[in-house]
Every structure is written in C-alpha cells, then in structure tokens.
C-alpha positions in Angstrom: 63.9 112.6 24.5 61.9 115.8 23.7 60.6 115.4 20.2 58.6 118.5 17.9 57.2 116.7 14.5 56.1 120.0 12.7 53.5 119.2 9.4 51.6 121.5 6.9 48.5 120.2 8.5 47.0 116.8 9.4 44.7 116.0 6.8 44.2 112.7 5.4 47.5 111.8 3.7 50.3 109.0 4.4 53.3 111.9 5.8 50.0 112.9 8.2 49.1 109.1 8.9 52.7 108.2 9.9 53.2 111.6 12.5 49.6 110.0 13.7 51.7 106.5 14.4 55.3 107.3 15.2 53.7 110.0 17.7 51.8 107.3 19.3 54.9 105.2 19.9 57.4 107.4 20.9 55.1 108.6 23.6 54.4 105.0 24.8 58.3 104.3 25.0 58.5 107.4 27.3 59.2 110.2 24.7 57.9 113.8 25.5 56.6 114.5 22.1 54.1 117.2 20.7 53.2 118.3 17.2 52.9 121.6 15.4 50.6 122.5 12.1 51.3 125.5 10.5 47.6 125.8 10.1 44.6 123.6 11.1 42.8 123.5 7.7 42.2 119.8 7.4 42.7 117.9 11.1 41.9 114.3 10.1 44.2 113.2 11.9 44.3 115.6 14.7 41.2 114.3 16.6 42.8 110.7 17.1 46.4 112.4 17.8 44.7 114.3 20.6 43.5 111.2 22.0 46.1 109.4 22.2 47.1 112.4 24.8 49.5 114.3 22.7 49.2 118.1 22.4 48.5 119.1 18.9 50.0 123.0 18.4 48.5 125.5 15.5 50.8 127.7 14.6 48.5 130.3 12.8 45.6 129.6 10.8 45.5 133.4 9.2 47.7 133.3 6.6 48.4 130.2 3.9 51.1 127.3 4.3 52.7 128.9 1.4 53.8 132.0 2.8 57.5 133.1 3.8 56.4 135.1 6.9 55.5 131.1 8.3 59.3 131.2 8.6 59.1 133.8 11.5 56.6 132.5 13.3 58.0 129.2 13.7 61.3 131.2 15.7 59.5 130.4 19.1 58.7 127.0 18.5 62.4 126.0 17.9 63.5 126.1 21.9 63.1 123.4 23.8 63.7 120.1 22.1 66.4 117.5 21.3 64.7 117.1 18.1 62.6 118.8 15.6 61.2 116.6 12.9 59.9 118.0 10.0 57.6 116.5 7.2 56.3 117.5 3.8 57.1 120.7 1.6 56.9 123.7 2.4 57.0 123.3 5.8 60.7 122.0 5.3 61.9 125.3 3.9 59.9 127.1 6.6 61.8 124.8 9.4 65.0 125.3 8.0 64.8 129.4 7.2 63.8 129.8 10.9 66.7 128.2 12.3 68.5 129.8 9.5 67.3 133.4 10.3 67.6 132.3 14.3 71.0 131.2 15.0 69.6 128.0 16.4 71.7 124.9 16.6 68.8 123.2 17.0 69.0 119.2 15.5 66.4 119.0 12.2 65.5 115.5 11.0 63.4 115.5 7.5 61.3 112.8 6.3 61.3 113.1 2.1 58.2 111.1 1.2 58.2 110.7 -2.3 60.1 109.4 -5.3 59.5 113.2 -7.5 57.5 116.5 -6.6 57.0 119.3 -8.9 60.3 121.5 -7.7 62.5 119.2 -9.6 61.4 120.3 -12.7 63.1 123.8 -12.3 66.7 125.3 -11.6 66.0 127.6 -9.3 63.6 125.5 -7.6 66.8 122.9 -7.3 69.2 125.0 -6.0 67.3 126.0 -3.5 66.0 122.7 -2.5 69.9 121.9 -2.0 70.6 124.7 0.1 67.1 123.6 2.4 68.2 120.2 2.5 71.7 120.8 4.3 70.4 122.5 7.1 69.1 119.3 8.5 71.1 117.0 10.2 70.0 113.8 8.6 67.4 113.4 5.5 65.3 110.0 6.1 64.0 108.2 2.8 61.1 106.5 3.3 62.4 103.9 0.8 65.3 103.2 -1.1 63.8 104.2 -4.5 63.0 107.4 -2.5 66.5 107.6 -1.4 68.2 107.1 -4.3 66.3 109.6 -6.6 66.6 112.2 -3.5 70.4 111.3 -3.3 70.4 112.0 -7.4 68.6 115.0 -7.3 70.0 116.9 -4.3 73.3 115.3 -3.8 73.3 115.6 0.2 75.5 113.0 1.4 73.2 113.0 5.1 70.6 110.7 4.6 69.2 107.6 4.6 66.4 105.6 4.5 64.0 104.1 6.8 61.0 101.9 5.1 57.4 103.4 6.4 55.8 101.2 9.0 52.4 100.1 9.6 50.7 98.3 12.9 49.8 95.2 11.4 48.3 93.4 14.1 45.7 96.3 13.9 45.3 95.5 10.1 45.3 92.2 10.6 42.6 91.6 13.2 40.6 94.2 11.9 36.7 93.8 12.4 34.8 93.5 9.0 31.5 94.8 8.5 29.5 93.3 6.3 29.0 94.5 2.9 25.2 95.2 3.4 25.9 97.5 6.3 29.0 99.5 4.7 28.0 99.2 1.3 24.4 98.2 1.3 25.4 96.3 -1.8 25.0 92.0 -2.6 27.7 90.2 -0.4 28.8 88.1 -3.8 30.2 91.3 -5.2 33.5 91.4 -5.8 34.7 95.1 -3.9 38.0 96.6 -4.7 39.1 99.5 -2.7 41.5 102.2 -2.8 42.3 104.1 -0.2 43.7 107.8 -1.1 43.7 111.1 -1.8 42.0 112.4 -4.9 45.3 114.3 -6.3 47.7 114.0 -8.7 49.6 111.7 -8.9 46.7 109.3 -7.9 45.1 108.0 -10.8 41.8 106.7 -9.3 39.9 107.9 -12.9 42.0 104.7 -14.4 40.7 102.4 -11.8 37.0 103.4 -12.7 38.0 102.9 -16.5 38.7 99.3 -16.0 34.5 98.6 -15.0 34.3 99.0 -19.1 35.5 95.8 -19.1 34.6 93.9 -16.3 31.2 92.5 -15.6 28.3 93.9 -12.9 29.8 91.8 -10.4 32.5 94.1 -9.7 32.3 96.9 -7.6 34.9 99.9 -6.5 35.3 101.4 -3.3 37.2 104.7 -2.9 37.9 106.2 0.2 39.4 110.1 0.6 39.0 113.4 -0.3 40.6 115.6 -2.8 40.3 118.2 -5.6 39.6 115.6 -8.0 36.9 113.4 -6.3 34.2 115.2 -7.9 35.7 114.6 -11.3 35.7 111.0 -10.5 32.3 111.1 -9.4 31.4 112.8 -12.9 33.5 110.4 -15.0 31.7 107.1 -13.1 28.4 108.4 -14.5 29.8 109.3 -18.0 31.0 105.5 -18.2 27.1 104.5 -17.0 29.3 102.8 -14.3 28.3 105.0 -11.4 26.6 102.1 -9.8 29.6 100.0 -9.1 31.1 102.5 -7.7 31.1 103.8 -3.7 32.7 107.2 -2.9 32.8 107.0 1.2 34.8 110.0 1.9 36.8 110.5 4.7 37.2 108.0 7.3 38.7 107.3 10.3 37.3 103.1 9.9 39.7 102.1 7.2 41.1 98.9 8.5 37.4 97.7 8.9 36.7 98.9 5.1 39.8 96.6 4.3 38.7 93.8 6.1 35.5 94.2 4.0 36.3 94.4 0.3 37.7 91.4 -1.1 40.9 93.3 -2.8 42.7 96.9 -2.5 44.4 98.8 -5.0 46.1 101.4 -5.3 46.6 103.5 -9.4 49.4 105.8 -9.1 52.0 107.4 -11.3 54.5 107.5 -8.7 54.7 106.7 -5.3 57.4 106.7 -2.1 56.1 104.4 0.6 53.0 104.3 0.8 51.3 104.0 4.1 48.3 102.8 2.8 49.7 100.2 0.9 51.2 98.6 3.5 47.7 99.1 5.2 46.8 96.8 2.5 49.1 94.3 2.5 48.5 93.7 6.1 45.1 92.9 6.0 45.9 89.4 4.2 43.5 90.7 1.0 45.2 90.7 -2.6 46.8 93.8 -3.5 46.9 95.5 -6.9 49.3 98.5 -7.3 50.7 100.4 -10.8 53.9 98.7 -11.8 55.2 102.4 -10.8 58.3 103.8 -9.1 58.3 103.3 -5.4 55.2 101.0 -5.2 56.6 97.7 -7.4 59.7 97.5 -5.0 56.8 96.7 -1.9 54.4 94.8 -3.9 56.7 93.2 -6.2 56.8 89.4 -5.5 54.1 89.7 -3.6 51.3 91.6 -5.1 49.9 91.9 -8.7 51.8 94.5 -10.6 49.9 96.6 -13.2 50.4 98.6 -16.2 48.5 102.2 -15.9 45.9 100.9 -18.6 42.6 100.3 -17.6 42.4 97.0 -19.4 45.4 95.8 -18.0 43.9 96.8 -14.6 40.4 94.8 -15.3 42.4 91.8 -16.3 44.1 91.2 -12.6 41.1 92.1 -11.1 39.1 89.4 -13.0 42.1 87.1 -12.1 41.5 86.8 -8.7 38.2 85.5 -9.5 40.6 82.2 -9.6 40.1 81.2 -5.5 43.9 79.4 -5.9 45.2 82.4 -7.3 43.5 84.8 -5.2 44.2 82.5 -1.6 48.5 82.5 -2.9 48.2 86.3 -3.3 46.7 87.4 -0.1 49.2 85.0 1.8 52.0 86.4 0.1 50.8 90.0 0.8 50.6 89.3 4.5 53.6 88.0 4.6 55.3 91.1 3.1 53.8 93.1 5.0 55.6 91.9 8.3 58.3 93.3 7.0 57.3 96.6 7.5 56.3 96.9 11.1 55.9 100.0 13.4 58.0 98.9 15.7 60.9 98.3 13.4 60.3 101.8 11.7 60.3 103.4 15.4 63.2 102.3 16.6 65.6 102.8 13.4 63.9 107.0 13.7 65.7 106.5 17.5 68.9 105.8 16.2 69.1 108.8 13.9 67.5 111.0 16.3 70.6 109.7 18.9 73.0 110.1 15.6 72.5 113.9 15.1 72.6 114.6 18.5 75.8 113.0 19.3 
C-alpha cells in the first residue's frame, strides 16, 4: 500500500511522535510510505524519521502553516497514493480544500488528537470544521473520550477510534543513566518528570507549585520546548525552588530519562491520548496524571489521579515515598500499558485504510 502522512511540521509533539512510529512500521510490513511538512520549522522528529529510511517531503517553508494558498500547493502532492493521512489543524483543512479545489477522489484518513481545540468555541469556526471533516473518508479518534466529544461536536457519522500506541519493549528495557550523569544531582532524590510541550493546555507551572510543599528531597524534571518554558523557568525562581528543578530541553533520549527518575507526571487540562503517557506507563515507574478528560480513562485504575491543585499534586508525590505503595503502582502502570501496543495500533490503521478504499 502507498501511504502520504501529511503534518504541520515534526516538532516535538505526540501527533509528530506517533507519524515518527506508525511510519516506522508500516514501512517494515512492506508499505511504501513517505511524509510531507507543510514547512520544516521544528524537525525533531524528522532526523530519526529520515533514518529509519523514509523520505521526509517539505512542502514550502516561505510562507506560514496558516495560510490558505498551502491549499494549492498541496494539489501536486495528492497523485499517487492509496492513502493520504492527515494529522493536526490546519493542515486538515489544507488537505481537504486541495482535493476539494482538485477534483481528486483521492481516499483521506484524519487522526483528531484531542478531546477540545480552540475552534469549538465559535460558529463559524464549527460549521466549517463540519464541512472539513466530511471530506475524509474515515475520522480516527485517538480515544474514545476523543471520539465521543468529536462525534458531539461535528456530528460525522465516519469515524472511529483507535487508542495511540507505544513500543513498550523499547520503554521497558530502556537504559537508565544514572542520576549524577543526567542530572548531576544526589541519587536519593526523589525525580519526577514530565515530558511535554510547554503550551497550553499543559500545566507544568502547577507541577512546580507543588515543591512549596514538599521537602528538598524532591526534584522535577521537565523535558520540551514551548512558548511557555521560560515562564516556568521564571516562576521556579520566584518560588526559591529553582534548584529542584531540571529544564533539559529537547531530547531525542527520553526513554533513558524515564528509566531514570523515579516517577512521571503529566499536569494537563485536557488531554486525547497521550503518547507520552503511555511512554510512561511503559516504563514500569508510577504515574501521576490530572484527573482530566482523556488522561483518567488510561491512567485510571492504574495510575494516581490528581486534582489540578498543587497541593493535591505534592500529596501523591510524597505518597510514593510508601515503597508498598509505590512497588503496586508501577506494576499496575506496566501492566496498562500493554494494552496499548504499536502493533495493535498499526494494524487496526490497516483495516481502515482497506475500509475507505474498498
């Protein structure tokens, strides 16, 4: 099968992380399969994409992601495949205009990643999100929260969903450093990481919050980039907290840095399926996520679910000073993580791909 995935750009993100994977595997089952950027701002994920021998296409880097006359451009690009899949706003509406504007009967698959985006929150905005949406053949939820408010919001009756999928034995089997050498901190502190973008809704400002009431022995780990990191940055040292806290940036380590802290969080107001919390849960490390929509329904039963108040957040991070508590959690995280395998994920995508062509 000839498959396009076409993406804003592949910066460090979980729609970016899972074009990175699903790429991977449909090559090794004997896919042709390529990927197009509208523009090559941030290409995290592009360097490790390329290695993996799949061509990574730019389709123009001189005007923004925002901008209609992407629509035209993209025309050429259409011709050729079984299947174009397309991730993340607005290169959905982009997608979908060109084959509009083209005649194509080319098959479009969409991947909606999240529980809420900003669109929603005007008419106009919803209308035409309706009209973009029934242009592709089949809308894939990444969860069924996802589905569900996508289903209530846009009312297109062709979709479905498909839960996110991680490689776990990757996770799993990861290599820890030792705390010294990625941290060059005591190894009897306590780390906690989260691993995300600095954006709305991420609520990593929270997470720093709770060191007002924990002891020195705690330390946080973030890891990303974003408009708001240097805010963070700023707020640490306001609090007097800044030493406990480790800003590593970008990296392309993570399941290492996993395998390093002791526990992983994630502070969000909303989520779909996150990618990097089922990084997380695969490691076999506690995981503490925002009693939010789309994040309780993965970590729920399995995971401590949190209230987004930074003393709530403290007080399950000091409970897994408990070593019972804390060994019951990380078993159970593990084990829901197995649930969620690449494989699984991979081969469901097949099956719709089949579906809208047949």
């Amino acid at each position: 099968m000839k498959i396009l995935h076409i993406i804003n750009n592949l910066g460090m993100g979980g729609a970016e992380k899972l074009v990175h994977d699903m790429s991977f595997f449909q090559k090794k089952r004997g896919d042709e399969v390529k990927v197009l950027v509208l523009n090559s701002s941030n290409e995290y994920w592009k360097i490790e994409i390329e290695k993996n021998g799949i061509e990574v296409m730019c389709l123009t880097n001189k005007i923004g992601i925002y901008n209609p006359i992407m629509s035209l451009l993209l025309i050429p690009y259409l011709k050729g495949w079984d299947v174009i899949h397309v991730h993340l706003f607005p290169a959905q509406y982009w997608v979908a205009l060109a084959k509009f504007i083209s005649f194509n009967n080319i098959k479009l698959i969409t991947t909606e990643h999240s529980t809420n985006n900003r669109r929603r929150k005007y008419a106009l905005l919803k209308l035409i999100d309706r009209l973009i949406y029934r242009m592709y053949s089949t809308v894939v939820a990444c969860s069924e929260p996802v589905l569900k408010s996508f289903v209530d919001y846009c009312n297109v009756t062709k979709s479905t969903f498909i839960s996110n999928g991680v490689d776990v034995n990757l996770f799993c089997g990861a290599q820890p450093y030792t705390k010294k050498e990625l941290l060059d901190c005591d190894e009897n502190l306590f780390c906690v990481v989260m691993v995300s973008r600095f954006i709305y809704p991420k609520a990593q400002k929270l997470l720093i919050e709770s060191l007002k009431y924990l002891n020195d022995n705690v330390k946080l780990v973030f890891v990303g980039d974003g408009v708001e990191r240097d805010n963070c940055i700023e707020y640490a040292k306001l609090l007097g907290k800044y030493g406990q806290t480790s800003f590593l940036g970008v990296r392309h380590d993570v399941p290492r840095i996993l395998k390093t802290c002791d526990a992983i969080a994630l502070i969000t107001e909303f989520e779909g399926l996150s990618l990097s919390t089922l990084e997380g849960l695969s490691t076999g490390k506690p995981f503490i996520g925002s009693d939010a929509p789309g994040l309780k329904d993965v970590i729920g039963g399995a995971g401590l679910l949190v209230e987004n108040d930074a003393k709530k957040i403290a007080e399950a991070i000091e409970s897994l000073q408990d070593k019972a508590l804390y060994k019951e959690i990380s078993t159970k995280c593990l084990e829901r993580s197995k649930e969620y395998d690449l494989d699984v994920m991979v081969d469901r995508y097949y099956e719709v791909y089949k579906n809208s062509l047949s």
